[in-house]
C-alpha positions in Angstrom: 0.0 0.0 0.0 1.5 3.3 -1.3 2.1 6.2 1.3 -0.4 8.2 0.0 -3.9 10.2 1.0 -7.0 8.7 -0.9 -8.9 12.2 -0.5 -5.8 14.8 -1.2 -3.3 12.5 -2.8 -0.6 14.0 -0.8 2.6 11.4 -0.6 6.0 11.1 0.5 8.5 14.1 0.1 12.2 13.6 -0.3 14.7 16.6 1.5 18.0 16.7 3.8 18.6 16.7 7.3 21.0 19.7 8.0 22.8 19.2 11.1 24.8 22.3 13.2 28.3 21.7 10.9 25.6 22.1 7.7 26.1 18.7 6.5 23.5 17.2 4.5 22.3 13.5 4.5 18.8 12.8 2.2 15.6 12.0 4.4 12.3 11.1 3.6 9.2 13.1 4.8 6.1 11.3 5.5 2.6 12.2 5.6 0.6 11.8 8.3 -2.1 9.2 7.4 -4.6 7.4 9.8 -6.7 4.6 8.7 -10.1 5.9 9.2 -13.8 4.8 8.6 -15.9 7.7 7.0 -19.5 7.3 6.8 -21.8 8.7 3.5 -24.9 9.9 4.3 -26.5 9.6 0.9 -25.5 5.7 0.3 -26.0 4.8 4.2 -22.4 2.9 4.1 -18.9 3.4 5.9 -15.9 3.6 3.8 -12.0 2.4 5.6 -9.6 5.2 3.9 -6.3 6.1 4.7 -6.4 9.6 4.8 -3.9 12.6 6.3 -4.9 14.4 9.5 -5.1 17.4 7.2 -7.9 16.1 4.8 -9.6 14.6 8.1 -10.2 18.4 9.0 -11.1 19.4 6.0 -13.7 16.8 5.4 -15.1 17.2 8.9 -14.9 21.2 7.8 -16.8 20.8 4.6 -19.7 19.0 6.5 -18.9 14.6 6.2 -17.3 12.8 3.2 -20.3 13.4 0.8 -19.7 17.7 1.0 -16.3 16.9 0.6 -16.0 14.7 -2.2 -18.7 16.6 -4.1 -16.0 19.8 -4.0 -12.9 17.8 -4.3 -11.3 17.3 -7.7 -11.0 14.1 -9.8 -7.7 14.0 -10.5 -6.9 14.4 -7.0 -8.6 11.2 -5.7 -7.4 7.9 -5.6 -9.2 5.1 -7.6 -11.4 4.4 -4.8 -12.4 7.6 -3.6 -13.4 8.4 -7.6 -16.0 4.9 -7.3 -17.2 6.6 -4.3 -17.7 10.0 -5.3 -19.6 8.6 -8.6 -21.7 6.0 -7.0 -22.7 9.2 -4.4 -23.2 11.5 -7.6 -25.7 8.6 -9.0 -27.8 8.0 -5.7 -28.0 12.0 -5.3 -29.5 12.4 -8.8 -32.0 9.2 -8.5 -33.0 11.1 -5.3 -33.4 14.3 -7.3 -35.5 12.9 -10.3 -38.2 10.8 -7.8 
């Protein structure tokens, strides 16, 4: 499993440690991801991502995972989180035409 947010696809970052003398040895930084269950309002069903703390605020700030992935773009989503999204769009527009 990649190191990787499903919701903001932020991932691994490469830099240096810089110590006192200014030497320089390559590090690694990682993201902070927690494996969380999100529930959807609109399909009635808990989703396990593995999301950053960051993206945990913002969904919680945009109002639950349905607000948020109804905002978020595409491209920025992980394969999962686009089924999701699109199988939230679909059950909002049944809603919508009945």
């Amino acid at each position: 499993m990649s190191r990787a947010c499903e919701l903001t696809n932020k991932a691994v970052m490469a830099g240096n440690n810089v110590s006192h003398a200014n030497n320089k040895t390559r590090r690694r930084f990682l993201p902070n991801l927690c494996q969380v269950t999100l529930m959807s309002e609109t399909l009635g069903e808990k989703f396990r991502l593995r999301v950053s703390a960051a993206a945990l605020r913002s969904v919680e700030h945009r109002g639950g995972l349905d607000a948020y992935l109804a905002k978020a773009k595409t491209a920025e989503l992980s394969q999962r989180a686009r089924l999701i999204k699109r199988r939230i769009a679909q059950k909002q527009a049944e809603g919508a035409q009945a």
